[in-house]
C-alpha positions as CSV (number, residue, x, y, z in Angstrom):
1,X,44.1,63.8,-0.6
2,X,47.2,63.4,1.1
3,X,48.7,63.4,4.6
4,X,52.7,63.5,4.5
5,X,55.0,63.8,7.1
6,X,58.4,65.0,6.3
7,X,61.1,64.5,8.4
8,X,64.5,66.5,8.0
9,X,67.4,65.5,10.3
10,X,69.8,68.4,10.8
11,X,67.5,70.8,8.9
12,X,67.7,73.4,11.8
13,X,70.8,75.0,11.7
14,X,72.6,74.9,14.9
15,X,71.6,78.3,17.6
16,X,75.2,79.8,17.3
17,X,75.2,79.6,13.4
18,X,71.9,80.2,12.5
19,X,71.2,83.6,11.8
20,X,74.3,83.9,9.4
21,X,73.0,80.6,7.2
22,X,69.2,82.1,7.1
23,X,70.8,85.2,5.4
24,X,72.3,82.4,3.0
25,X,69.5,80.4,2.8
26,X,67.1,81.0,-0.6
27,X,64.4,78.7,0.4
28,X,60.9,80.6,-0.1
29,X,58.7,77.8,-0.7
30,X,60.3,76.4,3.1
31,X,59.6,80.1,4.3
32,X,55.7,79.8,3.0
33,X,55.7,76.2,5.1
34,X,56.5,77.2,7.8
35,X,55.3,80.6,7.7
36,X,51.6,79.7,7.0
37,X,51.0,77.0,9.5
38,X,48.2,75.8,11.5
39,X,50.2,74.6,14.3
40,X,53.9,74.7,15.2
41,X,56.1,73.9,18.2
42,X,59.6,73.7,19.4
43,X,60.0,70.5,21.4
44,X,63.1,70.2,23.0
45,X,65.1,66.7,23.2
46,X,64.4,64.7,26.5
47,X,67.3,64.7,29.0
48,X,67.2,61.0,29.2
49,X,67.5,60.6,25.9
50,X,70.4,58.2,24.2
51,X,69.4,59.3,20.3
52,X,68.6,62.0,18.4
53,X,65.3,64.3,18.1
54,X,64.4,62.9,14.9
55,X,65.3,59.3,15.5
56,X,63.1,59.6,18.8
57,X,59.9,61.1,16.8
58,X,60.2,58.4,14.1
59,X,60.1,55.5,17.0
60,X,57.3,57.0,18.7
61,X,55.0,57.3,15.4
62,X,55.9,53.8,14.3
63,X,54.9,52.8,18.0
64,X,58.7,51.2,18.1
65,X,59.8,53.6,21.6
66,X,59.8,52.4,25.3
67,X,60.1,56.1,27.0
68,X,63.1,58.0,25.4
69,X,64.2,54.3,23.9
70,X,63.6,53.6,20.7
71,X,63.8,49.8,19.6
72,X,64.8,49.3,16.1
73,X,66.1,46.2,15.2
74,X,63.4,43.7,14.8
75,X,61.4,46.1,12.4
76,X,64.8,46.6,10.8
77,X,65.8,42.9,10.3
78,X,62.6,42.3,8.6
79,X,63.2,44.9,6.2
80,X,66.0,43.1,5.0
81,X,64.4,39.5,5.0
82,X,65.6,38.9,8.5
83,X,63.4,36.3,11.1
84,X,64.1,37.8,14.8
85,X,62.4,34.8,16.3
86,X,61.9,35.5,20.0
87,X,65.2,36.7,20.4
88,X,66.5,40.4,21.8
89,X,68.5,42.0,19.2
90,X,70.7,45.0,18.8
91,X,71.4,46.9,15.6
92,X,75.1,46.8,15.0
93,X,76.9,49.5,12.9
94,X,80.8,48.9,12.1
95,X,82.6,51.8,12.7
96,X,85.7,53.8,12.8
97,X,87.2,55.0,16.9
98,X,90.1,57.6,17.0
99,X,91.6,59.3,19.9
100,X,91.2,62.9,19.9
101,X,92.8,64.5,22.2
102,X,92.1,63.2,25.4
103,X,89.1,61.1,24.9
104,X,87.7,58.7,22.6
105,X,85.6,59.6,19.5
106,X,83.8,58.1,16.4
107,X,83.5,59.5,13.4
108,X,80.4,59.8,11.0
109,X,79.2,56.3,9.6
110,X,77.8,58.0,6.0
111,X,81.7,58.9,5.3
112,X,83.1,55.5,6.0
113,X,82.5,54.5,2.1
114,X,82.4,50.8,3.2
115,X,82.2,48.5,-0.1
116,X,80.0,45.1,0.2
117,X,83.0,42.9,-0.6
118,X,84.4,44.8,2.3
119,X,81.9,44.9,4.8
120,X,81.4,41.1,3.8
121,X,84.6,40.0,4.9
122,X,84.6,41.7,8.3
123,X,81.3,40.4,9.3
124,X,82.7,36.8,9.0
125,X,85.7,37.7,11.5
126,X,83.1,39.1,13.7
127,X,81.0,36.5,13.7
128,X,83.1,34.0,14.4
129,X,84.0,36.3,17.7
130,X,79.7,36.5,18.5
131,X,79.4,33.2,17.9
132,X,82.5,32.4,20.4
133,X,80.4,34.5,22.8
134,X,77.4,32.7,22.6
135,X,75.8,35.5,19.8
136,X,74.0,35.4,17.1
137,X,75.4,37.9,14.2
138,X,73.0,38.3,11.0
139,X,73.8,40.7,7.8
140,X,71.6,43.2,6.7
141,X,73.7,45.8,4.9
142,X,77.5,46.7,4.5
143,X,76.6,49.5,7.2
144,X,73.8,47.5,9.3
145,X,74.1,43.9,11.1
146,X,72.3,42.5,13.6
147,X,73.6,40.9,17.3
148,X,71.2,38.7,19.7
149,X,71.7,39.6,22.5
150,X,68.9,37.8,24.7
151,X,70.6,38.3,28.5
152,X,71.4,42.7,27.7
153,X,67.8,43.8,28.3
154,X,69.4,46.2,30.8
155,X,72.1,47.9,29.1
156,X,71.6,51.4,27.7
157,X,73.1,52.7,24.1
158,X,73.2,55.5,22.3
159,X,72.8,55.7,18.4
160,X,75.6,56.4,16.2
161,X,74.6,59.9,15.2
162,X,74.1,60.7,19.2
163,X,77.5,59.9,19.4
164,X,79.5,60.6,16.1
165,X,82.1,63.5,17.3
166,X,81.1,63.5,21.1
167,X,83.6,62.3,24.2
168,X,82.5,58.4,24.3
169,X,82.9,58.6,27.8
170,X,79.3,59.8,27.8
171,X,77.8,57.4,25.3
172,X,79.5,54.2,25.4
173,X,76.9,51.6,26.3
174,X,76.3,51.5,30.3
175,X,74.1,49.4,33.0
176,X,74.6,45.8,34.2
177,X,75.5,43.9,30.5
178,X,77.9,47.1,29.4
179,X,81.0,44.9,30.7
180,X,79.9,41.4,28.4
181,X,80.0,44.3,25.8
182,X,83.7,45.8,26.0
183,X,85.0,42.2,26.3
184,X,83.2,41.0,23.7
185,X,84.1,44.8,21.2
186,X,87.4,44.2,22.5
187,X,88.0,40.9,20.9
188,X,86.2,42.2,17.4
189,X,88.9,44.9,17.6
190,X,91.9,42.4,18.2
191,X,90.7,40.6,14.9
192,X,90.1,43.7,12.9
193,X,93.5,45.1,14.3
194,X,95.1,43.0,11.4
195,X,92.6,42.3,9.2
196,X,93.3,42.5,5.2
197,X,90.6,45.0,4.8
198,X,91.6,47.6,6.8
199,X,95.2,47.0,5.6
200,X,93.8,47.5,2.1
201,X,91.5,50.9,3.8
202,X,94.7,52.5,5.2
203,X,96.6,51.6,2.0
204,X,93.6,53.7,-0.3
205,X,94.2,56.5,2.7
206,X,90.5,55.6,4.5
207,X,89.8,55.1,7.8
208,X,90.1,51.1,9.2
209,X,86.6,49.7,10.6
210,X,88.0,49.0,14.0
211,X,85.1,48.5,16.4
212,X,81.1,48.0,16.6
213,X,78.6,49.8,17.8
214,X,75.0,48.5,19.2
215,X,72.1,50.3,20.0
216,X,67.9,50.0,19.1
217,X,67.4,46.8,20.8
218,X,64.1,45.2,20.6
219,X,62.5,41.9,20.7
220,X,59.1,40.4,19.3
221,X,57.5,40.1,22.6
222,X,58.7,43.7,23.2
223,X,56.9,45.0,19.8
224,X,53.3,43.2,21.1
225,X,53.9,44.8,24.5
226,X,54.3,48.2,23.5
227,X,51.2,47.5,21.2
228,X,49.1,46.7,24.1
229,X,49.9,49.7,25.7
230,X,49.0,51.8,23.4
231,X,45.4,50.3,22.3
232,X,45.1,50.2,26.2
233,X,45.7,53.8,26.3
234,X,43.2,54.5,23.4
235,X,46.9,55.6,21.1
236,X,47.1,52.9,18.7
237,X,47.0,54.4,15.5
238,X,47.8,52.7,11.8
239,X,51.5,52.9,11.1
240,X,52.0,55.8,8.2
241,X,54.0,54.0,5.0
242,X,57.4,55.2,4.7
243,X,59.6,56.3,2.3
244,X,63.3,57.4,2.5
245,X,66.2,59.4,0.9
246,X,69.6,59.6,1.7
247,X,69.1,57.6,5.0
248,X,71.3,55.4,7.1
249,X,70.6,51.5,6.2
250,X,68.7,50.9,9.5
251,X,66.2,53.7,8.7
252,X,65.8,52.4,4.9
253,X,65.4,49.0,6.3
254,X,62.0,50.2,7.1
255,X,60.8,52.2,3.9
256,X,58.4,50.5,1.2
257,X,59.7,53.3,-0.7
258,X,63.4,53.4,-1.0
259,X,64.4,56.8,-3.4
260,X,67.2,56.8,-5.3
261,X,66.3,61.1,-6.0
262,X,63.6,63.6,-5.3
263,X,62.8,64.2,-8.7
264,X,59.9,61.9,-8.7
265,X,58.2,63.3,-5.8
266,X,54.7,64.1,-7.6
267,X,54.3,60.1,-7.7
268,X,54.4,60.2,-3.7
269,X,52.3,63.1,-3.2
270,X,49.9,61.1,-5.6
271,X,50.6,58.3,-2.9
272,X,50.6,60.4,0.0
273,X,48.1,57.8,2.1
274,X,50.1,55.3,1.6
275,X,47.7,53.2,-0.3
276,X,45.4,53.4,2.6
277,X,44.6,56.4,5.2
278,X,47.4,56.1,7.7
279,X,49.3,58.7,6.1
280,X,53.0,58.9,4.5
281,X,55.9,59.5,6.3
282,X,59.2,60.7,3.9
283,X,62.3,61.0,6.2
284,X,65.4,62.4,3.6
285,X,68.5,63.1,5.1
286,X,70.8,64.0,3.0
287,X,71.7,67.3,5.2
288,X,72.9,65.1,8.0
289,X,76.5,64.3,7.1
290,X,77.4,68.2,6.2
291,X,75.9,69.0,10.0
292,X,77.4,66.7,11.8
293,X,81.2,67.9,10.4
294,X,80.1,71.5,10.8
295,X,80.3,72.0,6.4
296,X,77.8,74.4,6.7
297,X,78.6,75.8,2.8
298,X,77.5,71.9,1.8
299,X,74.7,72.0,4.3
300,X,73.4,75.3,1.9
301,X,73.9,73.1,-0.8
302,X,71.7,70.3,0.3
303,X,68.5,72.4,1.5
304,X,68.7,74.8,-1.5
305,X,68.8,70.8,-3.1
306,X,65.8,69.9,-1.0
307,X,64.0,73.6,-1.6
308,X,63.7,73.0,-5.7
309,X,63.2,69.1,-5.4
310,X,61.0,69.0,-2.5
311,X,59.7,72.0,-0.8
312,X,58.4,73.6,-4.0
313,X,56.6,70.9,-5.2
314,X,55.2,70.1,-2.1
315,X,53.7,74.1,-1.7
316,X,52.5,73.7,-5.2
317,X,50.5,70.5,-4.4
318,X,49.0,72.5,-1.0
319,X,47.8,75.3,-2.9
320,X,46.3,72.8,-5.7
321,X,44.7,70.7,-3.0
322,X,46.6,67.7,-3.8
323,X,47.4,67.4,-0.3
324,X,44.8,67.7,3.0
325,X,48.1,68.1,5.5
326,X,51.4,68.6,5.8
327,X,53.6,67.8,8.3
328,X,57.5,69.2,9.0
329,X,59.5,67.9,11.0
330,X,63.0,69.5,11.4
331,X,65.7,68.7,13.8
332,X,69.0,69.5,15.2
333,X,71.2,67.3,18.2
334,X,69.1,69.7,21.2
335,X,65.2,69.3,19.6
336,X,63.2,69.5,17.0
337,X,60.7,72.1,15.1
338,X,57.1,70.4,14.3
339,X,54.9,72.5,12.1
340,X,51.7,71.7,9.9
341,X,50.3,72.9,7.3
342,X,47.6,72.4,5.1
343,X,45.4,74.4,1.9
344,X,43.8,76.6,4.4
345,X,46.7,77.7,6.0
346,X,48.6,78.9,3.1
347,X,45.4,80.8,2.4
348,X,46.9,83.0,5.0
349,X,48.5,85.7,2.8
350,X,48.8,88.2,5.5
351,X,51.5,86.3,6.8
352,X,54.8,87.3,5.5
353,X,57.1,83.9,4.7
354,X,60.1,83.4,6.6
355,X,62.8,81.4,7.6
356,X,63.1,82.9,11.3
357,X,61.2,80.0,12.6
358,X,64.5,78.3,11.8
359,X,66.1,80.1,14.9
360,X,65.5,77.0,17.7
């Protein structure tokens, strides 16, 4: 039988809003999940932490997190054919800077609509800046390249969803190696200033790509280490296989399982160990971009989208047996909701299902 762990970014409505949308939410089968659980927990988000609840929890059960830091990139780079070497490298997402206000902020990566052809030739200007620097820059997707950057083991970054819509000033990379950063961003943005793409963007009426952004670094030697600690510690436990919907190109770097839909879920559930017994992990995030510019009609849309493709079918296996445990994992920017479930549980019929347990 099956052990799946789903993870939902931006699934938990935000505090201020979240009574109204659980009025507006028809979701039973997510009511009976959570409802009838073995175990739940609220866990809030680390104060130390540069990323999000969700991106934090995936790090830590692919043994890929250092503390609050998860490190990425290497996994990543493979996942798209890429060797790391022995070298540190950073995942590097283009992306789009405005001033708002009085302060610095980037917008959403998902809504940048950056083509291939596109994405292709901005890479080569930037390159030819890395390379200037002394950098390595590899290609992994339009959204998702790659920087060595052996001599920045100090410097601290945020992801892009940690940042999208918040005052930079707070999230802009920091520590000893932040300054061999700006100088070297600065000069990608002189070249981009004038580039033929973004003259063709702001022709179409789209935002220009006008800077980069770093974050996830890891190295080889820093994958073994973290390995070592964790057989040490008696915590090194078979990575679950993973498959992903809607997710940034990082994150579907590391899937075996790549879906285009949910419609073919009952193969996965027939799959849920993975081939082996380690366990699946299914991250879909297709309610991220509607949180993250406060759309909270389209954020209805997408878990009413994820109750009849996903939720449903997943109670119905429960209650058939098809699957031994099920894992939720649901998250906003301050924490995240853990709750499992399993055959048993749902037995529970004294339990009335609801969706206050979305009211974090």
């Amino acid at each position: 039988m099956a052990h799946i762990s789903l993870v939902l970014p931006f699934a938990l409505p935000v505090p201020e809003f979240a009574p109204d949308l659980i009025r507006a939410l028809d979701a039973p089968a997510l009511a009976a999940l959570l409802s009838r659980s073995s175990s739940q927990m609220f866990r809030p988000l680390e104060g130390s932490a540069r990323v999000l609840p969700h991106e934090l929890w995936i790090a830590r059960s692919l043994g890929l997190a250092n503390g609050t830091a998860p490190g990425f990139a290497t996994s990543s780079m493979r996942g798209y054919g890429l060797d790391p070497g022995d070298g540190t490298w950073f995942i590097v997402n283009p992306a789009h800077i405005q001033i708002a206000h009085s302060h610095l902020m980037m917008g959403d990566t998902r809504r940048l609509d950056l083509r291939e052809d596109e994405a292709r030739g901005l890479f080569d200007s930037a390159r030819a800046c890395c390379e200037e620097a002394g950098h390595a820059l590899l290609y992994g997707a339009p959204d998702t390249w790659f920087l060595r950057a052996d001599t920045w083991d100090g410097i601290q970054t945020a992801s892009p969803d940690a940042a999208v819509g918040m005052n930079l000033t707070d999230w802009v990379p920091a520590g000893a190696q932040a300054r061999a950063f700006r100088k070297l961003q600065n000069e990608v943005q002189v070249n981009w200033y004038t580039h033929p793409v973004n003259a063709a963007r702001e022709a179409r009426g789209q935002a220009p790509i006008n800077s980069i952004w770093p974050w996830g670094a890891s190295s080889v030697a820093a994958e073994h280490a973290l390995k070592l600690v964790a057989r040490a510690a008696g915590k090194l436990a078979p990575q679950p296989a993973v498959a992903t919907y809607a997710a940034p190109g990082w994150l579907t770097a590391l899937a075996d399982q790549r879906l285009d839909s949910l419609d073919g879920i009952g193969a996965l559930i027939a799959d849920g160990d993975g081939g082996a017994d380690k366990g699946r992990l299914l991250v879909c995030g297709n309610a991220a971009a509607a949180a993250i510019a406060a759309d909270w009609h389209a954020w209805l849309q997408e878990m009413h989208t994820l109750e009849q493709t996903l939720f449903a079918p997943l109670l119905a296996a429960l209650k058939k047996g098809r699957i031994k445990a099920l894992r939720l994992v649901l998250s906003h920017r301050d924490g995240h909701l853990e709750t499992t479930t399993t055959p048993m549980a749902q037995r529970k019929f004294w339990r009335r299902p609801t969706l206050e347990h979305l009211k974090k």
